[in-house]
Kinemage of the C-alpha trace (Angstrom):
@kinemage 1
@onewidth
@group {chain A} dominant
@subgroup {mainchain}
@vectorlist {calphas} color= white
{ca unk a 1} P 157.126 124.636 107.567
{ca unk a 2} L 155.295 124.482 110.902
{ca unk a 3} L 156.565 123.494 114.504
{ca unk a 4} L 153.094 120.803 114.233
{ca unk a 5} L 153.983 118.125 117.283
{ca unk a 6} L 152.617 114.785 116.265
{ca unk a 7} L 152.228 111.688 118.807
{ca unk a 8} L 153.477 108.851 115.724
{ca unk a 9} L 153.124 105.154 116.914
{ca unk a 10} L 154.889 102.605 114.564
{ca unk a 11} L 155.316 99.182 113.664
{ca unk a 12} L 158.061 97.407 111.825
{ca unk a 13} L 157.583 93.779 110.579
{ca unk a 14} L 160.341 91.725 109.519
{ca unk a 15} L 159.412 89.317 106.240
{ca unk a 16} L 160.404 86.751 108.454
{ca unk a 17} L 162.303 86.548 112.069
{ca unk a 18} L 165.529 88.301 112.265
{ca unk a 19} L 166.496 90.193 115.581
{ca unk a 20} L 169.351 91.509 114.264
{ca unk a 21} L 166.898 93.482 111.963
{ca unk a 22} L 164.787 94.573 114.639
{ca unk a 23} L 167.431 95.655 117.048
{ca unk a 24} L 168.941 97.973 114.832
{ca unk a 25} L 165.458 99.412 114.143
{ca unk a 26} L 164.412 100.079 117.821
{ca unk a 27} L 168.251 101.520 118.142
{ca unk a 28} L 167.201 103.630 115.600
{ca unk a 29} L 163.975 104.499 116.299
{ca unk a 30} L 165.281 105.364 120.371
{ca unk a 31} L 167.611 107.638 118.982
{ca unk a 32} L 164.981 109.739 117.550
{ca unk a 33} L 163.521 109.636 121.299
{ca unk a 34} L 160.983 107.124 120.698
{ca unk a 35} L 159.750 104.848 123.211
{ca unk a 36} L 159.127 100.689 122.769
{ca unk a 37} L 155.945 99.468 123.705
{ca unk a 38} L 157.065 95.851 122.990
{ca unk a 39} L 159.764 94.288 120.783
{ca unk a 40} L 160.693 90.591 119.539
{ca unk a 41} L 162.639 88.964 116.957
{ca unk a 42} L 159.868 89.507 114.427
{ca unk a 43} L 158.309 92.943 115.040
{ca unk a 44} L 158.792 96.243 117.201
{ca unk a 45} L 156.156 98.863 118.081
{ca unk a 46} L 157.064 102.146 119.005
{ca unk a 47} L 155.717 105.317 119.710
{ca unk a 48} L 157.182 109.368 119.828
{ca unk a 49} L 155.362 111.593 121.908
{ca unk a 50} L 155.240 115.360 120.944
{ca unk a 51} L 157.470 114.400 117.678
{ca unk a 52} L 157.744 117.863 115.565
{ca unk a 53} L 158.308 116.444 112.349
{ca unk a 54} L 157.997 113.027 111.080
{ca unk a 55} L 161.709 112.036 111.590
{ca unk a 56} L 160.145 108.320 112.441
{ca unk a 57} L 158.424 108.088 109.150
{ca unk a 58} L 161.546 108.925 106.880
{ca unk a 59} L 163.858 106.559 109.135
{ca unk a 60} L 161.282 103.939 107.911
{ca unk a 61} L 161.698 104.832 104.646
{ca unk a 62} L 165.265 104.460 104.317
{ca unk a 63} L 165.221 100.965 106.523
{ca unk a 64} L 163.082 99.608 104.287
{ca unk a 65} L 164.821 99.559 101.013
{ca unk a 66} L 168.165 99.119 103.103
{ca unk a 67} L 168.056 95.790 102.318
{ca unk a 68} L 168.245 93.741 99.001
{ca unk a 69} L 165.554 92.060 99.019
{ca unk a 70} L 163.709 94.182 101.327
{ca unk a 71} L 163.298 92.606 104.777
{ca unk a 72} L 161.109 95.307 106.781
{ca unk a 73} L 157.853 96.921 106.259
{ca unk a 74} L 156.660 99.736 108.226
{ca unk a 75} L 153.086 101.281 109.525
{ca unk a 76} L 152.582 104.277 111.330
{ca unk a 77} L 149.723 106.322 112.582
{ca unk a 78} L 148.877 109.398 115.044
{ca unk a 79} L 148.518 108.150 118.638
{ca unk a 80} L 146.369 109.955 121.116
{ca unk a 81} L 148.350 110.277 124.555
{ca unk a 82} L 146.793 109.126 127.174
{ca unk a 83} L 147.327 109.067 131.104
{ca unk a 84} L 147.529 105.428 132.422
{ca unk a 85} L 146.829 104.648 135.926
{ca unk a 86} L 147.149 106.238 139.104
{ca unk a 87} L 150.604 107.625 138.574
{ca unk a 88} L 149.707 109.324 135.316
{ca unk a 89} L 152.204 107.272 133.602
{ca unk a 90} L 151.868 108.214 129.363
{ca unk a 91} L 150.877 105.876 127.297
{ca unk a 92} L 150.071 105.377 123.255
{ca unk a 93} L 146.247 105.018 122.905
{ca unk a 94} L 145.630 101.436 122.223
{ca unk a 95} L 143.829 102.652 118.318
{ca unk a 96} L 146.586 104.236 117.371
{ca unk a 97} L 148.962 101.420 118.447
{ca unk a 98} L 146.652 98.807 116.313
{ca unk a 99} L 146.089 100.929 113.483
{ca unk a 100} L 150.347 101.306 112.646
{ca unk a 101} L 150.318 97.275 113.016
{ca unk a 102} L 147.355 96.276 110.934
{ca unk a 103} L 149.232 98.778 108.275
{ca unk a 104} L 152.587 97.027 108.325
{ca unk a 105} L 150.594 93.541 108.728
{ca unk a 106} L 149.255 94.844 105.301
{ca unk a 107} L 152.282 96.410 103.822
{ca unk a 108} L 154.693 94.341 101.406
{ca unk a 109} L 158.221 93.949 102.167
{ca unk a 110} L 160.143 97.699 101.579
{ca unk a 111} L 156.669 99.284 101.695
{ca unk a 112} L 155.895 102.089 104.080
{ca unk a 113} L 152.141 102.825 105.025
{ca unk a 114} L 150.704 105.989 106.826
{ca unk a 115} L 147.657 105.904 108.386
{ca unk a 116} L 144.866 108.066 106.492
{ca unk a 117} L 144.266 110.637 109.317
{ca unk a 118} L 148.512 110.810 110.040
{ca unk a 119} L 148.737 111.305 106.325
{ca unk a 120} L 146.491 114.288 106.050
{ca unk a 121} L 148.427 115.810 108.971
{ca unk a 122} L 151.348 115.337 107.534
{ca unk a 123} L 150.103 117.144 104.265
{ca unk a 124} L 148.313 119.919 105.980
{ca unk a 125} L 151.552 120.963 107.795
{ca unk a 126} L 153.609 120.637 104.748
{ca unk a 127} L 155.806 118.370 106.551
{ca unk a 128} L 158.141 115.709 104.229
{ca unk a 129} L 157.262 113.113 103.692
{ca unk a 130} L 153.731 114.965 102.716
{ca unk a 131} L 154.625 115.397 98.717
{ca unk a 132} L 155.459 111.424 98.376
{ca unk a 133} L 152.049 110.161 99.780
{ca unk a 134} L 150.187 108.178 97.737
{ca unk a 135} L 146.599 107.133 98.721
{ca unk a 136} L 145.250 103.661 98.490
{ca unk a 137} L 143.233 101.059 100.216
{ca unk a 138} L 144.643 97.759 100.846
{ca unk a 139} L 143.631 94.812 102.607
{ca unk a 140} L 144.635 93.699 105.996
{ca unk a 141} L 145.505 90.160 106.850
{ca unk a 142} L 142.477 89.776 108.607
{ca unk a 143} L 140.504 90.388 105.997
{ca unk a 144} L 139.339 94.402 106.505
{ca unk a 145} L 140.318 97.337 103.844
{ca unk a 146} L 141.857 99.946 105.232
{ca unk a 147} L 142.482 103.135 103.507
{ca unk a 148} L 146.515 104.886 103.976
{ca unk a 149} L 149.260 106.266 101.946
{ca unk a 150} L 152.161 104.746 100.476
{ca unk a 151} L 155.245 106.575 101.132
{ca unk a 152} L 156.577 106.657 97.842
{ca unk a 153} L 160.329 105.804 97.400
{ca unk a 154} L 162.188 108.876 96.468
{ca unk a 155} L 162.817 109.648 92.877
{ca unk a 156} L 166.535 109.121 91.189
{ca unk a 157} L 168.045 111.969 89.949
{ca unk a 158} L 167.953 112.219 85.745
{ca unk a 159} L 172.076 112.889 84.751
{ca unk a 160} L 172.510 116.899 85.062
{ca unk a 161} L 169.845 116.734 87.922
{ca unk a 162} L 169.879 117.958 91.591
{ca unk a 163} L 169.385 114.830 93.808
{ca unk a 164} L 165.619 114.755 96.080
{ca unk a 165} L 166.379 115.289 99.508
């Protein structure tokens, strides 16, 4: 609805190690022009700069059910971009960065969190995935609750039915 740019940071957490899993996912998540801020065989973090949409968000969605069981889980939050040293190299502020992996830290296997403030961007701007959010408050492994939305899994079609998109 809106040409909205976003700065979305994200995390993906693998249920347990599996590069494989997290290669394809930073493949994935560099073809939508997002950088890595690190990567190993359990997790990636990642960040898109000036992102006009949330094409980050519904890759995570489809990743995460990809697999039976579900391997990955997913956070993701608005980053503030900030200038980093003397060569004004860009960089993800470092709450943004935390908040996406203290939501997938938190997030079940196939789940896919959104950071309360990314959330009510997303809704303001009418941008998808804005009419599957869900809100709730979870804890974090450390002990914290957070507040976020679950990115609800898209709805079946009934027989006769146009198919979500």
């Amino acid at each position: 609805m809106t040409n909205a740019s976003f700065h979305i940071v994200g995390c993906a957490i693998a249920a347990q190690p599996d590069a494989a899993a997290i290669d394809e996912c930073v493949e994935w998540t560099r073809r939508y022009g997002a950088e890595i801020l690190a990567q190993d065989e359990r997790q990636a973090v990642f960040v898109q700069f000036d992102a006009i949409g949330a094409q980050l968000i519904l890759f995570g969605c489809r990743t995460a059910l990809a697999r039976k069981p579900p391997l990955l889980r997913f956070g993701f939050a608005s980053a503030v971009k900030e200038a980093a040293g003397a060569g004004g190299q860009l960089r993800a502020g470092e709450r943004g960065v935390l908040q996406a992996c203290d939501l997938a830290a938190g997030a079940q296997p196939g789940q896919v969190l959104v950071s309360s403030q990314l959330g009510s961007l997303l809704q303001l701007a009418q941008i998808e995935p804005f009419e599957r959010l869900r809100q709730m408050r979870l804890p974090l492994p450390d002990g914290r609750m957070a507040s976020a939305y679950e990115v609800e899994p898209r709805r079946a079609a009934a027989a006769g039915e146009q198919p979500a998109v």
